[in-house]
C-alpha positions as CSV (number, residue, x, y, z in Angstrom):
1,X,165.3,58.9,58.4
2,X,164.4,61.2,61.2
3,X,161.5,63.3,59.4
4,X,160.0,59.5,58.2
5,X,160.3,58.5,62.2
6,X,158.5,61.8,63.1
7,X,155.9,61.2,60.8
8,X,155.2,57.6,61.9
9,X,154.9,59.4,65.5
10,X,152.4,61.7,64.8
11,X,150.5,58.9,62.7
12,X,150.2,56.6,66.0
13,X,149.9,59.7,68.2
14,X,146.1,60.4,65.9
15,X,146.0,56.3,66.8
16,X,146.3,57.0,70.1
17,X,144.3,59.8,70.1
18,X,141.5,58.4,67.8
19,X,140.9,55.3,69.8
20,X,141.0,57.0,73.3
21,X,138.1,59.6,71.7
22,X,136.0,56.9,70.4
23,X,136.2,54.9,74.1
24,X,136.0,57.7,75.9
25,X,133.1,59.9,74.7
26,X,130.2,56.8,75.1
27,X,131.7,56.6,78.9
28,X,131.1,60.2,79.7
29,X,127.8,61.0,77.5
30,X,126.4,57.6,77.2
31,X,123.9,58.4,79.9
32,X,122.8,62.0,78.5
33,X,122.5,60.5,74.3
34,X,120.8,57.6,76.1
35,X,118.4,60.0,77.8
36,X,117.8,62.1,75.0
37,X,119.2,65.3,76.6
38,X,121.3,65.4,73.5
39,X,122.0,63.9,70.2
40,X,125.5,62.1,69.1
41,X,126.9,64.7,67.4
42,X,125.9,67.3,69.9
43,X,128.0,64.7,72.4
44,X,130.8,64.7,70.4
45,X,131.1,68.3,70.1
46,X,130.5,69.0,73.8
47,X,133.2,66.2,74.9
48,X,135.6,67.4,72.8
49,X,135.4,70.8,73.6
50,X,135.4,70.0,77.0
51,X,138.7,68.0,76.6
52,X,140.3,70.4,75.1
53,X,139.6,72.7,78.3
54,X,141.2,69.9,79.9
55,X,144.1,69.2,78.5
56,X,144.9,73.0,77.8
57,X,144.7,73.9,81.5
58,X,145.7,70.9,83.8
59,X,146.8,68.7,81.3
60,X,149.7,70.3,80.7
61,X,150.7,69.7,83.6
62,X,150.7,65.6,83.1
63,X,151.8,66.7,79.3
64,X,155.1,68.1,81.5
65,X,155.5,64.9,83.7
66,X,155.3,62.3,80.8
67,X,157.6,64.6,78.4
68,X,160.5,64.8,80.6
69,X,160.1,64.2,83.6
70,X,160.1,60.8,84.3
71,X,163.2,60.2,82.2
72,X,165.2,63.5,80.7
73,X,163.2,65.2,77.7
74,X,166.8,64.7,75.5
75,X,166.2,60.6,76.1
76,X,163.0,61.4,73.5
77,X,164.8,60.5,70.1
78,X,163.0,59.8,67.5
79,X,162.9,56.1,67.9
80,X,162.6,55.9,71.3
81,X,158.9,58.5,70.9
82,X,157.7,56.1,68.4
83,X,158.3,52.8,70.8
84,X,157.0,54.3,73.6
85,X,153.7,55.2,71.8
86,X,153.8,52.0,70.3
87,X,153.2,50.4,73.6
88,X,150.5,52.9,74.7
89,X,148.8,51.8,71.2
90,X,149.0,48.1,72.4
91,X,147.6,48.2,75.2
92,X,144.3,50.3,73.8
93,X,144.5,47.0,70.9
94,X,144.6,45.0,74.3
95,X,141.9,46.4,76.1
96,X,139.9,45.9,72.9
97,X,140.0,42.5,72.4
98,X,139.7,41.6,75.8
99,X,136.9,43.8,76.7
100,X,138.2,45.3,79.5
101,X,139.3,49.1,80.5
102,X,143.1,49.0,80.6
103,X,144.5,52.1,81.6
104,X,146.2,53.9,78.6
105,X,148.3,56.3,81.0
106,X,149.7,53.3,83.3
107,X,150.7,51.6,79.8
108,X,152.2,54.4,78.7
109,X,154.1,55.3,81.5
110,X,155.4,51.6,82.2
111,X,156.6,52.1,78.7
112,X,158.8,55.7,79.4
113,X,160.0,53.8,82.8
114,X,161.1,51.0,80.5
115,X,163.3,53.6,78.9
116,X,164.5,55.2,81.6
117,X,165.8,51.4,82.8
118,X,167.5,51.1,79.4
119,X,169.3,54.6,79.6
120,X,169.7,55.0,83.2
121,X,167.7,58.1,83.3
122,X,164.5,57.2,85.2
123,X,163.8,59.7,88.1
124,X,162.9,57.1,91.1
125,X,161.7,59.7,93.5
126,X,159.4,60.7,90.9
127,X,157.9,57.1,89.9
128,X,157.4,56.7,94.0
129,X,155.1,59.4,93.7
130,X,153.6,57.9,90.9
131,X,153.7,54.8,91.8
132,X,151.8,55.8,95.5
133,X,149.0,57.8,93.7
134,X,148.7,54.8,91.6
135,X,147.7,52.4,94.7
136,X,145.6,55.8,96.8
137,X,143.7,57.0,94.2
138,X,141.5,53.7,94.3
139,X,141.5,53.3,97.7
140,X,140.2,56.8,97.8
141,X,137.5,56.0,95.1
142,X,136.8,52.9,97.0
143,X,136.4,55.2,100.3
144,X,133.9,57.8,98.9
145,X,132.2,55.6,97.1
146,X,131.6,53.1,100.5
147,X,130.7,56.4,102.6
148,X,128.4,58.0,100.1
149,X,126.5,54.3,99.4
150,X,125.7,53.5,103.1
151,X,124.8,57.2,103.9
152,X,124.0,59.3,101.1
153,X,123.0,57.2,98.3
154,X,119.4,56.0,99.7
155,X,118.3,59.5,99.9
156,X,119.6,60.9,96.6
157,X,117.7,58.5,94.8
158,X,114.4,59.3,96.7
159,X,114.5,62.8,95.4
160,X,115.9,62.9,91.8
161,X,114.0,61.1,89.2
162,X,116.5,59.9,85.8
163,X,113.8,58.7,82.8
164,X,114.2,58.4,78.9
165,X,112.2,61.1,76.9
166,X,110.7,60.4,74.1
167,X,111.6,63.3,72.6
168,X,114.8,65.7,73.4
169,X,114.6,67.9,76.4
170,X,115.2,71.5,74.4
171,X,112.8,71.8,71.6
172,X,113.1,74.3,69.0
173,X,109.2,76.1,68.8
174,X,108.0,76.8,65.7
175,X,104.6,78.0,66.4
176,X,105.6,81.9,66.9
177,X,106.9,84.1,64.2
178,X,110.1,83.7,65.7
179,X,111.4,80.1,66.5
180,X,112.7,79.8,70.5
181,X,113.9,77.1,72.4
182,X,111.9,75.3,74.7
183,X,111.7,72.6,77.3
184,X,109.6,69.5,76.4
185,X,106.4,69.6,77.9
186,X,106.3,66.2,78.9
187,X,109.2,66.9,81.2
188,X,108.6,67.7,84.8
189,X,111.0,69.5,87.2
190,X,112.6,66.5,87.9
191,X,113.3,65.6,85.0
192,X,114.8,69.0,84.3
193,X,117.2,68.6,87.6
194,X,118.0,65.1,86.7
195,X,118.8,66.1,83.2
196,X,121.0,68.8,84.2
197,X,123.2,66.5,86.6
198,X,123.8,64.0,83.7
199,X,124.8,67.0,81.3
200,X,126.9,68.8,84.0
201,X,128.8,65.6,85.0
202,X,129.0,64.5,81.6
203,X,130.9,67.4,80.1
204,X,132.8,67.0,83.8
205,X,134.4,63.9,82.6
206,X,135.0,65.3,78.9
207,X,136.8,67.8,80.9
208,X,139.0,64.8,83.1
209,X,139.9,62.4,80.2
210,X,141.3,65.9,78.0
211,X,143.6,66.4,81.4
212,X,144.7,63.2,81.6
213,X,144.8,61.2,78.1
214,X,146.2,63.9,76.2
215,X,150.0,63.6,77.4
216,X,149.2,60.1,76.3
217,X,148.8,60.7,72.7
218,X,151.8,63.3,72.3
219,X,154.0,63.5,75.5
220,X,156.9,61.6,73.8
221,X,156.7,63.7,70.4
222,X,156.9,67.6,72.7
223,X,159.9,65.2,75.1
224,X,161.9,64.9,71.5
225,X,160.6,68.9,70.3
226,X,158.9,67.5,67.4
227,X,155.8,69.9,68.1
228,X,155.5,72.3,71.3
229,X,153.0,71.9,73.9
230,X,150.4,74.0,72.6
231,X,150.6,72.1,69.2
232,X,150.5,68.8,70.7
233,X,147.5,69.5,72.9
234,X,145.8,70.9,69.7
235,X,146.7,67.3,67.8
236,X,145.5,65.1,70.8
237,X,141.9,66.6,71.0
238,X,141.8,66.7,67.4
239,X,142.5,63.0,67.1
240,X,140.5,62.4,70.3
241,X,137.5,64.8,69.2
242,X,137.3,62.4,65.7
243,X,137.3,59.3,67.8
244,X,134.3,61.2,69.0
245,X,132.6,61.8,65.8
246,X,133.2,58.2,64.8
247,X,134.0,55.0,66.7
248,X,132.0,56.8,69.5
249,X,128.7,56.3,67.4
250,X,128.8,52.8,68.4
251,X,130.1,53.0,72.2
252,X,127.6,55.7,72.3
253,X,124.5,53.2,71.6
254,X,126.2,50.7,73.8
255,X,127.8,52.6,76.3
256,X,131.3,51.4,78.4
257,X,130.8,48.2,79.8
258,X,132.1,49.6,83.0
259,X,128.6,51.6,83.9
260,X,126.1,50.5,81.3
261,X,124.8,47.6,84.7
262,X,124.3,50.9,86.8
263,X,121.4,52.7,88.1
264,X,121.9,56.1,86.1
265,X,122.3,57.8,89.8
266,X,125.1,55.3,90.4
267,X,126.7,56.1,87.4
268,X,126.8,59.9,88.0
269,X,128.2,59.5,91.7
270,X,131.1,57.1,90.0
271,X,131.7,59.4,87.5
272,X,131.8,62.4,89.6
273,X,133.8,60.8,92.2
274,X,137.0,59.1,89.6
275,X,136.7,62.6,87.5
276,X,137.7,64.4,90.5
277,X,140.1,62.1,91.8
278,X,141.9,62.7,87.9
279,X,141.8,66.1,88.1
280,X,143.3,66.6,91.1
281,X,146.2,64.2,90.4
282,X,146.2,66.0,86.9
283,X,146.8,69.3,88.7
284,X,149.9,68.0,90.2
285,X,151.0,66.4,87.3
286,X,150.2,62.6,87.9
287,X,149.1,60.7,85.1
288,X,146.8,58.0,86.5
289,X,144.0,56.0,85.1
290,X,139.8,56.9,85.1
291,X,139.1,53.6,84.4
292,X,140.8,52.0,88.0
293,X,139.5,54.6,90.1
294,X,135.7,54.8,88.9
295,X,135.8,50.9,88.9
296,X,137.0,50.9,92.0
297,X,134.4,53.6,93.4
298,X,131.7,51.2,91.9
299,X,133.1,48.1,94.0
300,X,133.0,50.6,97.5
301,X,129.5,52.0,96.4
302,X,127.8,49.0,95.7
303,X,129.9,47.5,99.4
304,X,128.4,50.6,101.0
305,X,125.0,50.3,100.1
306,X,124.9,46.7,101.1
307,X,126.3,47.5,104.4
308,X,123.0,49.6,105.4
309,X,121.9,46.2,106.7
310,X,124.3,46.2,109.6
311,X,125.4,49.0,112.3
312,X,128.6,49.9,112.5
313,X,129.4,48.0,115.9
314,X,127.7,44.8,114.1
315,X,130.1,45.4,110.8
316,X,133.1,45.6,113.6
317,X,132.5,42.8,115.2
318,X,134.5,39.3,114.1
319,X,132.2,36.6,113.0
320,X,132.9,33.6,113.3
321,X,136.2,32.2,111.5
322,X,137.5,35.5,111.4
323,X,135.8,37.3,109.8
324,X,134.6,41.2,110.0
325,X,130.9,41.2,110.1
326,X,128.3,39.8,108.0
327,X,129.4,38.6,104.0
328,X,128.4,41.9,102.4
329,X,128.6,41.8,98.6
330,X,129.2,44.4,95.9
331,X,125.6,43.3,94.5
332,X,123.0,46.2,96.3
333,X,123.2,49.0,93.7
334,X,121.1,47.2,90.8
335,X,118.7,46.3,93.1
336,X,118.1,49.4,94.8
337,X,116.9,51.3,92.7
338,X,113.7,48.7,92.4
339,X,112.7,48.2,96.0
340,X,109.4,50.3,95.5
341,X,107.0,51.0,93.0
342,X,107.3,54.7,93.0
343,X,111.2,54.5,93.2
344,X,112.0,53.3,89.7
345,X,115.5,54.3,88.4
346,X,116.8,52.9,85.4
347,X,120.1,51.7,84.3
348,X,122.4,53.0,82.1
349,X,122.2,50.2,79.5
350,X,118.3,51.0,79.6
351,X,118.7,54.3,78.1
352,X,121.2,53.4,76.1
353,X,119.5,50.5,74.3
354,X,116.2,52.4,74.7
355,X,114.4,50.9,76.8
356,X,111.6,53.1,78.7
357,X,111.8,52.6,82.1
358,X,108.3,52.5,84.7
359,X,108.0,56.3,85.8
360,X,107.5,57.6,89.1
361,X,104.2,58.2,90.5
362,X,104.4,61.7,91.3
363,X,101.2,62.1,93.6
364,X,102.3,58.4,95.7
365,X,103.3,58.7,99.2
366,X,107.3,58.3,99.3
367,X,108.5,55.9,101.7
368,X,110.9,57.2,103.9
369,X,114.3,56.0,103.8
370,X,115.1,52.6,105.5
371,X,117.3,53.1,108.7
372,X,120.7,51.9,108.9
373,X,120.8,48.3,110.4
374,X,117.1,47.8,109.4
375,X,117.7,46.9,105.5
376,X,117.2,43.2,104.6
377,X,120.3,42.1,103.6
378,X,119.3,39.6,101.3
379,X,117.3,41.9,99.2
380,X,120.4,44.5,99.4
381,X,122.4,41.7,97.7
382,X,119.8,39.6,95.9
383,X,121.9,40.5,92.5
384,X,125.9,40.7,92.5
385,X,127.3,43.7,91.0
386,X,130.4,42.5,90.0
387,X,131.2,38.2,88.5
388,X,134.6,37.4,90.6
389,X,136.1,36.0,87.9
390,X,135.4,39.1,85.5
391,X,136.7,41.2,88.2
392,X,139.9,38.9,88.5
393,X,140.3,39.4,85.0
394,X,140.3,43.0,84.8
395,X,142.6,43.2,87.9
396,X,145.1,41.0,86.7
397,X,145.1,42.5,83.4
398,X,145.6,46.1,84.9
399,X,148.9,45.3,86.5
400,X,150.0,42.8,83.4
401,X,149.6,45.6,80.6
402,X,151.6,48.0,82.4
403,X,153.9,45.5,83.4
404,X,154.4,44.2,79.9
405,X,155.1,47.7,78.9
406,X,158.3,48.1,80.8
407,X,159.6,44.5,80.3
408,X,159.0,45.2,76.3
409,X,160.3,48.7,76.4
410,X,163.4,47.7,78.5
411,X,163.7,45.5,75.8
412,X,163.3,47.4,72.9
413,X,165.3,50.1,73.9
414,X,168.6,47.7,75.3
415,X,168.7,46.6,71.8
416,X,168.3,49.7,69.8
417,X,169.4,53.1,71.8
């Protein structure tokens, strides 16, 4: 009975695994494929490889948390590892026919807290902590994302130029005797730093979800000693590297519906930003979810650029009613990046579906950068970023799933431990 229960635990740990690869991988490298820097299987390699890096180095330290440190590792039986991966299995089947990002490592630890309730074993200091990275770690990505939009983001997107070759960046050249890499001629230097940001950042976020899905997949199964540490890292990123090579074909050519609205420079500085927040709170052994913070850092990007319209002492000042400043909307970042001719940056989606976007004209006069306070506001926030009832949705459904989790798992386990 207990080898058949261990069994059925690694088979929904590859679940796990599989499905967080396949989701995963378009969200990091959707932007390079869709770019043509590299191909889908030259994604899938570099994402999983990067992942492993991940979860072998800081992830363990999450693997650590999850396996016995939110509730004893002996509370890991059999049965209970299987339930608790159960739950982190629904909510991916959730996520999925909602269309919306739930985060895997909430889920999955509202299910272990759901055990510790049922047992008595839950470590409270430790959820606190939890609990508090859960609600800074936005607010953070919401922060950076505000500062960098109202002071950094007009000027980053006047230098670096993101388009859609038509051919792949590195060429193999076969005209010598000896065939040697080379970059396409129809890229110009650029394109060459633009293409190295996507790349960089992309295998940057291969590198965040390894550190923080992978205790996901198999920290229940090393709580109960069915496989070490080492082994269970291996089985995540192998389950999470043929998510890669699979499912991820198609989230690849679609890309996450989180980013695909983006201008591709708004997509890196999210990225960047909710990869580092995970790492960090990776390092000190916090699970926590990508898919909150970048969101978030998209909803204090998009606020920030739109707030270039005011000054600071106008955005201070009470209008009337009550409220702060002018009605600033999430909606500046899609329209940004079309406010001149020679200023063209294309979405996400754009590359990703193919779609060539107008080029730069390399020998026009650049405009300098608007001043702060100067910025029509109505063409900051001609297009909204973000629906309200979409991001209702998604909000509500990030606090039900975990939610669910415990209140299921409480369940579960009163009745059967």
């Amino acid at each position: 009975m207990v080898s058949s229960l261990v069994v059925v635990g690694l088979v929904v740990a590859v679940f796990v695994g599989f499905n967080i690869g396949g989701s995963s991988t378009g969200v990091a490298f959707g932007p390079a494929v869709g770019s043509k820097l590299v191909g889908k299987i030259t994604a899938a390699t570099l994402f999983t490889a990067f992942a492993f890096v991940g979860a072998w180095t800081v992830g363990r330290n999450v693997i650590d948390t999850m396996s016995g440190g939110i509730v004893p590792a002996v509370e890991f039986t059999p049965i209970a590892a299987v339930g608790v991966l159960f739950f982190t299995g629904a909510a991916l089947l959730v996520s999925n026919l909602y269309g919306v990002p739930a985060s895997t490592s909430m889920t999955a630890v509202g299910a272990i807290v759901g055990l510790g309730l049922a047992t008595g074993t839950l470590d409270e200091a430790l959820m606190f902590t939890i609990v508090s990275a859960w609600i800074v770690a936005p607010l953070v990505g919401f922060g950076a994302g505000a500062i960098i939009g109202r002071y950094v983001y007009p000027r980053l997107e006047e230098r670096l130029a993101f388009t859609r070759l038509e051919n792949h960046l590195v060429q193999l050249d076969r005209s010598g005797r000896v065939p040697r890499l080379r970059l396409n001629s129809n890229a110009s230097r650029r394109d060459v730093v633009g293409a190295f940001l996507v790349l960089t950042i992309a295998c940057y976020m291969g590198f965040s979800a390894g550190a923080s899905n992978a205790a996901n997949a198999v920290a229940p199964l090393v709580g109960n000693g069915s496989i070490g540490i080492d082994e269970g890292i291996v089985l995540a990123v192998a389950a999470i590297g043929l998510g890669g090579f699979t499912i991820a074909r198609r989230t690849l050519a679609t890309v996450g519906d989180d980013i695909t609205d983006l201008p591709i420079l708004a997509a890196l500085l999210v990225s960047t930003i909710g990869a580092t927040i995970i790492t960090v709170l990776s390092y000190f052994g916090i699970p926590a979810s990508l898919a909150v913070s970048t969101t978030c850092t998209i909803i204090g990007l998009g606020w920030g650029r739109a707030s270039r319209a005011v000054s600071l002492a106008k955005l201070a000042t009470p209008a009337p009613g009550g409220r702060s400043g002018p009605g600033l909307t999430t909606g500046a970042l899609a329209t940004s990046s079309e406010s001149a001719d020679n200023a063209v940056n294309p979405t996400v989606g754009d590359l990703a579906k193919g779609e060539d976007a107008p080029q730069r004209d390399s020998d026009a006069t650049r405009e300098p950068v608007t001043p702060i306070g100067e910025e029509d506001l109505e063409e900051l926030t001609a297009e909204r970023l973000f629906d309200p009832a979409a991001t209702s949705k998604i909000v509500v459904l990030w606090v039900l799933t975990p939610s669910l989790a415990v209140v299921g798992s409480y369940a579960l386990f009163s009745l059967v431990l």
